[in-house]
HTML snippet that shows the backbone in 3Dmol.js (N, CA, C, O; Angstrom):
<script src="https://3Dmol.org/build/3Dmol-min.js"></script>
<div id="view" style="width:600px;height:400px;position:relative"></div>
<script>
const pdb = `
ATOM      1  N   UNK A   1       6.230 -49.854 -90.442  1.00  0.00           N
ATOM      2  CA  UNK A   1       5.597 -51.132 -90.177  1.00  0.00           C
ATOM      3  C   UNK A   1       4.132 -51.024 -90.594  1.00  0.00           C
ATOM      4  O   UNK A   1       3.512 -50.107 -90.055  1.00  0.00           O
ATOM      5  N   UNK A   2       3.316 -51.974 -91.655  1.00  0.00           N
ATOM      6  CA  UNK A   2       2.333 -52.140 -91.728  1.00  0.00           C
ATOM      7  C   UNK A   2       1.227 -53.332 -91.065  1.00  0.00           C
ATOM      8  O   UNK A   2       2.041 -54.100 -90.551  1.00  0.00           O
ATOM      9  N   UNK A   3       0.245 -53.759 -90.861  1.00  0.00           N
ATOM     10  CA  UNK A   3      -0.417 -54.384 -90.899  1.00  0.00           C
ATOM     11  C   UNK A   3      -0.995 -54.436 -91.982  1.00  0.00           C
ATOM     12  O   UNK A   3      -1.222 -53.478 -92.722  1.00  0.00           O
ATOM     13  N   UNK A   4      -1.382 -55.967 -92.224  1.00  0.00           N
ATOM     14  CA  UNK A   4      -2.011 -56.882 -93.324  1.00  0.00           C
ATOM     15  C   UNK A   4      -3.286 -57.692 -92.794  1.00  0.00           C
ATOM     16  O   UNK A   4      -3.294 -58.365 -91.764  1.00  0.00           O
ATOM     17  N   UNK A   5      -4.069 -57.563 -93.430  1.00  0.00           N
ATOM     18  CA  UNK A   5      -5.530 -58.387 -92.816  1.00  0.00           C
ATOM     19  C   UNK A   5      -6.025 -58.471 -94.437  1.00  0.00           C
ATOM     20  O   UNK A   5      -6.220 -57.633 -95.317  1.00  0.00           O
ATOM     21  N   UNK A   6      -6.115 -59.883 -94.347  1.00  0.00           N
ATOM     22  CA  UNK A   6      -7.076 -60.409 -95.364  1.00  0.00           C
ATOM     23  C   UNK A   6      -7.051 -62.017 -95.847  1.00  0.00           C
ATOM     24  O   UNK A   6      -6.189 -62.768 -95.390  1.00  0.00           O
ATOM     25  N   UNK A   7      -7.934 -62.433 -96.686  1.00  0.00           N
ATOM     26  CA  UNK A   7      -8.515 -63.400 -96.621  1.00  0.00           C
ATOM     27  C   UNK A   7      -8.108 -64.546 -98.385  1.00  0.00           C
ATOM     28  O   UNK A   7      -8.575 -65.437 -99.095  1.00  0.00           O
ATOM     29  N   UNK A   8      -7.403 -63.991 -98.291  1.00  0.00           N
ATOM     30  CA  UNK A   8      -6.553 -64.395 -99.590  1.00  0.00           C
ATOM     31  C   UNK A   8      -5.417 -65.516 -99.353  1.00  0.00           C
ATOM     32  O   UNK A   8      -4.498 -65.517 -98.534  1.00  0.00           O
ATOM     33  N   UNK A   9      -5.872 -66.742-100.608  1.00  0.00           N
ATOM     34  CA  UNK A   9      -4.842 -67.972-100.182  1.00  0.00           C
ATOM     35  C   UNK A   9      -3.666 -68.017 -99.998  1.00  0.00           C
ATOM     36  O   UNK A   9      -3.103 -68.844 -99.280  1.00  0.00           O
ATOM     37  N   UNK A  10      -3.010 -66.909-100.781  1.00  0.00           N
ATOM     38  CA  UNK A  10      -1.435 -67.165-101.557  1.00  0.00           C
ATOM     39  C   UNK A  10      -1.366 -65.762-101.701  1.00  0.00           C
ATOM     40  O   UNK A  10      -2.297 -64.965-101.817  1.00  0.00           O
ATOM     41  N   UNK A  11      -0.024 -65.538-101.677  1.00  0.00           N
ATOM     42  CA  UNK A  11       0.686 -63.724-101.579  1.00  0.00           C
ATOM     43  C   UNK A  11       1.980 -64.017-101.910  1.00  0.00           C
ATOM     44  O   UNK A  11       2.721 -64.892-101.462  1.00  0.00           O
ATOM     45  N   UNK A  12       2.271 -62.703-103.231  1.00  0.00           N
ATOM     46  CA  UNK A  12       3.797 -62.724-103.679  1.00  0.00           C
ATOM     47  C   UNK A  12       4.648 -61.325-102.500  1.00  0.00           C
ATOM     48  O   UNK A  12       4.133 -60.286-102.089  1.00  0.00           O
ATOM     49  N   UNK A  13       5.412 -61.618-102.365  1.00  0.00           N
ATOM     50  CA  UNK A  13       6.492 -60.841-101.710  1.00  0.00           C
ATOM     51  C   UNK A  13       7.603 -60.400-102.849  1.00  0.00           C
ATOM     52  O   UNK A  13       8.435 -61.275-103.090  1.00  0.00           O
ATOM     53  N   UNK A  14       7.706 -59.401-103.442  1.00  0.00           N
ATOM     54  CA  UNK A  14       8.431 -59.164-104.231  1.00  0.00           C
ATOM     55  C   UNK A  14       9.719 -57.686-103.528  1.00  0.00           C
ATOM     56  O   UNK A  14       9.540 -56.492-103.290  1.00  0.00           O
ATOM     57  N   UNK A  15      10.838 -58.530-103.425  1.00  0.00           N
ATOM     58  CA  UNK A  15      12.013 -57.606-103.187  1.00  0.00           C
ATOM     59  C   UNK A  15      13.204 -57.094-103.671  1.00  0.00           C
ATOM     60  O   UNK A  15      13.894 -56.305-103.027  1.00  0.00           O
ATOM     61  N   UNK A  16      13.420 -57.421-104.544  1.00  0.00           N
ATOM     62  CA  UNK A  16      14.460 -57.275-105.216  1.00  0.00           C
ATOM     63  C   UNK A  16      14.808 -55.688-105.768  1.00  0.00           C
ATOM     64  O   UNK A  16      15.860 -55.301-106.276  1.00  0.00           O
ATOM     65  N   UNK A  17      13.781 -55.044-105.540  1.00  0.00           N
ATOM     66  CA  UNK A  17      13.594 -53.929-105.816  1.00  0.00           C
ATOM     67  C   UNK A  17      14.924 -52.580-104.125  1.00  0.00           C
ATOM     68  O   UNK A  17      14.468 -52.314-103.013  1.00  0.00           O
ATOM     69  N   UNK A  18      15.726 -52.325-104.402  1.00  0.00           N
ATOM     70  CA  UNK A  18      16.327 -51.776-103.086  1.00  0.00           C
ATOM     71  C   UNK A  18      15.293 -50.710-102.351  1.00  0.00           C
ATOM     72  O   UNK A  18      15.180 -50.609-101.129  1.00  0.00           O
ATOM     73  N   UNK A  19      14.540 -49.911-103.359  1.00  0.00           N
ATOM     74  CA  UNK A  19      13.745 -48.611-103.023  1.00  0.00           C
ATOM     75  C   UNK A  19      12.525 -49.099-102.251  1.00  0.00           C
ATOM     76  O   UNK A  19      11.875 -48.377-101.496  1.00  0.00           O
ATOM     77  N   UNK A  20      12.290 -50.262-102.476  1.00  0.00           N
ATOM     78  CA  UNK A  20      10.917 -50.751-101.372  1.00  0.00           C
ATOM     79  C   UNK A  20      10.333 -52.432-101.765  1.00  0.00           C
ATOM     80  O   UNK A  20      10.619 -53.143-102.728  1.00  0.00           O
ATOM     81  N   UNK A  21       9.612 -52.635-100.840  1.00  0.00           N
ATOM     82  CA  UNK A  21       9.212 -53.963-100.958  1.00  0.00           C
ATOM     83  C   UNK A  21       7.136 -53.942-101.885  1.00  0.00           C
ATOM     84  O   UNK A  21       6.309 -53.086-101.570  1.00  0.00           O
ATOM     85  N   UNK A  22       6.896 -54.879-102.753  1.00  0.00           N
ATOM     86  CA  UNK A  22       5.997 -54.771-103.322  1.00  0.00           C
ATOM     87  C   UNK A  22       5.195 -56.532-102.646  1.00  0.00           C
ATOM     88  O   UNK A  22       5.741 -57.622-102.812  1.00  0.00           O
ATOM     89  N   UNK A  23       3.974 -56.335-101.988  1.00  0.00           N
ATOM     90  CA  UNK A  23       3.281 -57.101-101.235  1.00  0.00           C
ATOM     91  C   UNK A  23       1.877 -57.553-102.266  1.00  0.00           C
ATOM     92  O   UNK A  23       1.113 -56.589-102.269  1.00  0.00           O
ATOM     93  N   UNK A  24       1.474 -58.384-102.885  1.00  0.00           N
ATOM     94  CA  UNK A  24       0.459 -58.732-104.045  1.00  0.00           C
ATOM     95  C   UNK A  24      -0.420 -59.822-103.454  1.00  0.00           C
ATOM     96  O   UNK A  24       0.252 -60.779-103.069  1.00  0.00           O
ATOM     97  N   UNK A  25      -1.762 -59.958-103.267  1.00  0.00           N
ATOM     98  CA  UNK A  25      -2.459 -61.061-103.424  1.00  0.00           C
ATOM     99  C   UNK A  25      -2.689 -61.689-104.583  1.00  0.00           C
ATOM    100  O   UNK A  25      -2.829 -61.116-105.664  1.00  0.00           O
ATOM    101  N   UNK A  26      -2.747 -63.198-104.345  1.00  0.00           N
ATOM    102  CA  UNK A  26      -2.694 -64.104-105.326  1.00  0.00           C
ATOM    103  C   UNK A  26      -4.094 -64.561-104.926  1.00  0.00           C
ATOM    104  O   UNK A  26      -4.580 -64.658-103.799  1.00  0.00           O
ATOM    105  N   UNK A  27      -4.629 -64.820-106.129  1.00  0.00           N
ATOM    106  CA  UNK A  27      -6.209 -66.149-106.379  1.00  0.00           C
ATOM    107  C   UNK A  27      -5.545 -67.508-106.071  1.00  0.00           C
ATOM    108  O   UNK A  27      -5.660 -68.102-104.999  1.00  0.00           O
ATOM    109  N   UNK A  28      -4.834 -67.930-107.142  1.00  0.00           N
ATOM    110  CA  UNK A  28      -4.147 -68.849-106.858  1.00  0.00           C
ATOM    111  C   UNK A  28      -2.494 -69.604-106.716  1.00  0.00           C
ATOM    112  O   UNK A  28      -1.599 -69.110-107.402  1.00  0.00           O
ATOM    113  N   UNK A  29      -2.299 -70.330-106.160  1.00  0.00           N
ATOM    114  CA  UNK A  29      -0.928 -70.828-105.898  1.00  0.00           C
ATOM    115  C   UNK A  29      -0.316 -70.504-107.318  1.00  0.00           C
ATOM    116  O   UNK A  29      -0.898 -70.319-108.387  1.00  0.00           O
ATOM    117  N   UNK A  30       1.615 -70.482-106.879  1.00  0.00           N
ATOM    118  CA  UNK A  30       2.360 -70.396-107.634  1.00  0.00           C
ATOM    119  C   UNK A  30       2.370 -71.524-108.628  1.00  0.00           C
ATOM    120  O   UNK A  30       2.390 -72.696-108.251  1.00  0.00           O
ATOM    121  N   UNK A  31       2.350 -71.022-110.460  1.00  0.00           N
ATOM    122  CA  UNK A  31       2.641 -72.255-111.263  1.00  0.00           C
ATOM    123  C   UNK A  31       1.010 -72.861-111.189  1.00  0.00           C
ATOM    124  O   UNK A  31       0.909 -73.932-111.788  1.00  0.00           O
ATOM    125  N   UNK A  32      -0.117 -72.430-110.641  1.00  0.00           N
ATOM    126  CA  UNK A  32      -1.061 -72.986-111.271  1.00  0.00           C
ATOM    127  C   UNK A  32      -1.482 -73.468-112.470  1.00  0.00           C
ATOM    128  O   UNK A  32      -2.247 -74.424-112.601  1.00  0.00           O
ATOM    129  N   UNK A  33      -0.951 -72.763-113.437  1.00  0.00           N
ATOM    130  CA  UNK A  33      -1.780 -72.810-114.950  1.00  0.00           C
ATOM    131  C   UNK A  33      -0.848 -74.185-115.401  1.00  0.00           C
ATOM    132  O   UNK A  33      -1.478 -74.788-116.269  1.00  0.00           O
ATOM    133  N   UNK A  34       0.176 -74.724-115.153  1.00  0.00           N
ATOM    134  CA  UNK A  34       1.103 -75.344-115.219  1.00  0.00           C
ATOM    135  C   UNK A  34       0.636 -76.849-114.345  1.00  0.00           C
ATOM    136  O   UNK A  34       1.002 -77.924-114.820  1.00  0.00           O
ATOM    137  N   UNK A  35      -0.178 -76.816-113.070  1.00  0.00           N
ATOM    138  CA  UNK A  35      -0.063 -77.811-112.448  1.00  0.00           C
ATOM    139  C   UNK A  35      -1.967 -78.222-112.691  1.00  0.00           C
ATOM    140  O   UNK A  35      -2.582 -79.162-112.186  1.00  0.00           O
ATOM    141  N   UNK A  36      -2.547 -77.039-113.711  1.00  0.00           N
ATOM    142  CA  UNK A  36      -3.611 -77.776-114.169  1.00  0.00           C
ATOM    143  C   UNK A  36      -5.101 -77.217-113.139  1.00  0.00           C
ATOM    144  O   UNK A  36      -6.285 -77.543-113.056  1.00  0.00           O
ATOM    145  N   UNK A  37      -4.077 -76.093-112.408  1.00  0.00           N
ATOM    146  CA  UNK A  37      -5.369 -75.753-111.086  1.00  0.00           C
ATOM    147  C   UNK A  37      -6.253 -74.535-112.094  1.00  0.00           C
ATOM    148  O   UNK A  37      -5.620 -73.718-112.761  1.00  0.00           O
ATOM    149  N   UNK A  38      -7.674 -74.565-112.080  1.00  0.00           N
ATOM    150  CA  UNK A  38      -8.136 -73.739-112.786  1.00  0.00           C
ATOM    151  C   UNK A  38      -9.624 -73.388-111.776  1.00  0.00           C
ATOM    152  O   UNK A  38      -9.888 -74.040-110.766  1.00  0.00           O
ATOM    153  N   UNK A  39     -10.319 -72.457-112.196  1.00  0.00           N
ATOM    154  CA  UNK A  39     -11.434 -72.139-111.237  1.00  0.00           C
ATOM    155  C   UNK A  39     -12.040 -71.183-111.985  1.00  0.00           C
ATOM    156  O   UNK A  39     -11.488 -70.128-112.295  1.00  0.00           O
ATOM    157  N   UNK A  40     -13.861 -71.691-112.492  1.00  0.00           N
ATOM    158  CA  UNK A  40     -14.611 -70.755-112.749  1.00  0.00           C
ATOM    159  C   UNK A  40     -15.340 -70.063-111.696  1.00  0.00           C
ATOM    160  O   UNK A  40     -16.413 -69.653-112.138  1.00  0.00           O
ATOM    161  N   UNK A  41     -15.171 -69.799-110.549  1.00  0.00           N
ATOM    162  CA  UNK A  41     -15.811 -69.428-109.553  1.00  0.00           C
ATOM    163  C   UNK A  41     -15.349 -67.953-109.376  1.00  0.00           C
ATOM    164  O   UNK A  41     -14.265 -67.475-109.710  1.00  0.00           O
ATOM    165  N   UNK A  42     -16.350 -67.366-108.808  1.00  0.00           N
ATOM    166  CA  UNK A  42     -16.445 -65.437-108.685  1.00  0.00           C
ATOM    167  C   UNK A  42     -15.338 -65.678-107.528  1.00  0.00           C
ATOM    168  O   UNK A  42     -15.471 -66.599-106.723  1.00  0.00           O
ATOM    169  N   UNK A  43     -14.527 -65.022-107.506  1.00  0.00           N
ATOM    170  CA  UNK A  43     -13.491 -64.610-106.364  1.00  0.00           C
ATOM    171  C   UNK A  43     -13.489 -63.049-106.152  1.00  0.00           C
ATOM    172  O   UNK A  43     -13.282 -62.129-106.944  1.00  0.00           O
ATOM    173  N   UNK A  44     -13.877 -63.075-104.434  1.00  0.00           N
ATOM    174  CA  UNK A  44     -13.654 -61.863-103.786  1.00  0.00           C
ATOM    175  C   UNK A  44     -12.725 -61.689-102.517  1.00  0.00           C
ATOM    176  O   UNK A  44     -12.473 -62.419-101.558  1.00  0.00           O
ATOM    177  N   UNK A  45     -12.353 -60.532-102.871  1.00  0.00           N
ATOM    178  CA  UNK A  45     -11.304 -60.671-101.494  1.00  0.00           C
ATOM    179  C   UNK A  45     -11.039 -59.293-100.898  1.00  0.00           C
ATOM    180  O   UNK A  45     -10.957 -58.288-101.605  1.00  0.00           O
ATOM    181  N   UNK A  46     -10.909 -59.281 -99.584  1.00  0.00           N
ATOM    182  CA  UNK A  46     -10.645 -58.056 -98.863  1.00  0.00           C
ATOM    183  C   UNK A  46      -9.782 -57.623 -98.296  1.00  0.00           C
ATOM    184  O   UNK A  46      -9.401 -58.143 -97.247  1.00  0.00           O
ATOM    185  N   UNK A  47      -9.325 -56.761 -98.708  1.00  0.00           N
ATOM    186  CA  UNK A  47      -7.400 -56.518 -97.871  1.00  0.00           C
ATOM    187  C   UNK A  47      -7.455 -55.193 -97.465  1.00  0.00           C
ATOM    188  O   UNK A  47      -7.975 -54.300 -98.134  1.00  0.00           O
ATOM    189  N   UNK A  48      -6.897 -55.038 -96.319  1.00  0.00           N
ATOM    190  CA  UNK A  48      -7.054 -54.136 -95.495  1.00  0.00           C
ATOM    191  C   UNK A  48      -5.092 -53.655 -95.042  1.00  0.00           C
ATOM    192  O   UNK A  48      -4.537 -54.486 -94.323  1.00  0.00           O
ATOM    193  N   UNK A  49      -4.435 -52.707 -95.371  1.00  0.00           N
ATOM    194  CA  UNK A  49      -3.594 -51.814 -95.348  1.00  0.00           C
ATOM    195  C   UNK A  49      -3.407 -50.969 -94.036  1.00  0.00           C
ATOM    196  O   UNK A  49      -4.156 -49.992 -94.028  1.00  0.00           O
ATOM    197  N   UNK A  50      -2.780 -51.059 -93.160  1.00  0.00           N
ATOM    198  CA  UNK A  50      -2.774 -50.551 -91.813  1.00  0.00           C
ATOM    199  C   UNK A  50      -1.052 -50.195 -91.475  1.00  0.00           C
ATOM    200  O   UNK A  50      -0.091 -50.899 -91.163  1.00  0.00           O
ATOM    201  N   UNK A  51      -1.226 -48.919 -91.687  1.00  0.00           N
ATOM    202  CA  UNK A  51      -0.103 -48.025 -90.946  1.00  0.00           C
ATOM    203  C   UNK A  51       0.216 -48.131 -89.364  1.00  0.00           C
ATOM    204  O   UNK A  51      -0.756 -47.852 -88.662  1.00  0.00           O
ATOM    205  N   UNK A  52       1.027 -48.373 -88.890  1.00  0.00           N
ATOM    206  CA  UNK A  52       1.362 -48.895 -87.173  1.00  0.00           C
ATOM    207  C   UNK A  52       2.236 -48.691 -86.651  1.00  0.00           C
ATOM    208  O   UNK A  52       2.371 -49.086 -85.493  1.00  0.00           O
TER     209      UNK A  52
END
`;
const viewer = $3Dmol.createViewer("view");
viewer.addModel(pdb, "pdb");
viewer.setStyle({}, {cartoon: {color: "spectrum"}});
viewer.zoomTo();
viewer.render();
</script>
């Protein structure tokens, strides 16, 4: 079991994999480039990984 802390809009959950699960922060929503969402702005973000 992990804990997750952070400050990020949107997160992929990727499982399909049997050997383990792969957890990703996203800048922006799914299909952005597609629905026209774009952003010149500095993006920072902090994610924090916690064993429990």
């Amino acid at each position: 079991q992990i804990k997750i802390e952070s400050d990020a809009p949107y997160w992929v959950v990727y499982d399909q994999d049997p050997e383990g699960v792969c957890i990703e922060p996203q800048s922006a929503p799914p299909d952005a480039a597609n629905l026209g969402i774009s952003s010149d702005t500095y993006l920072e973000a902090l994610f924090v990984f916690e064993e429990i």
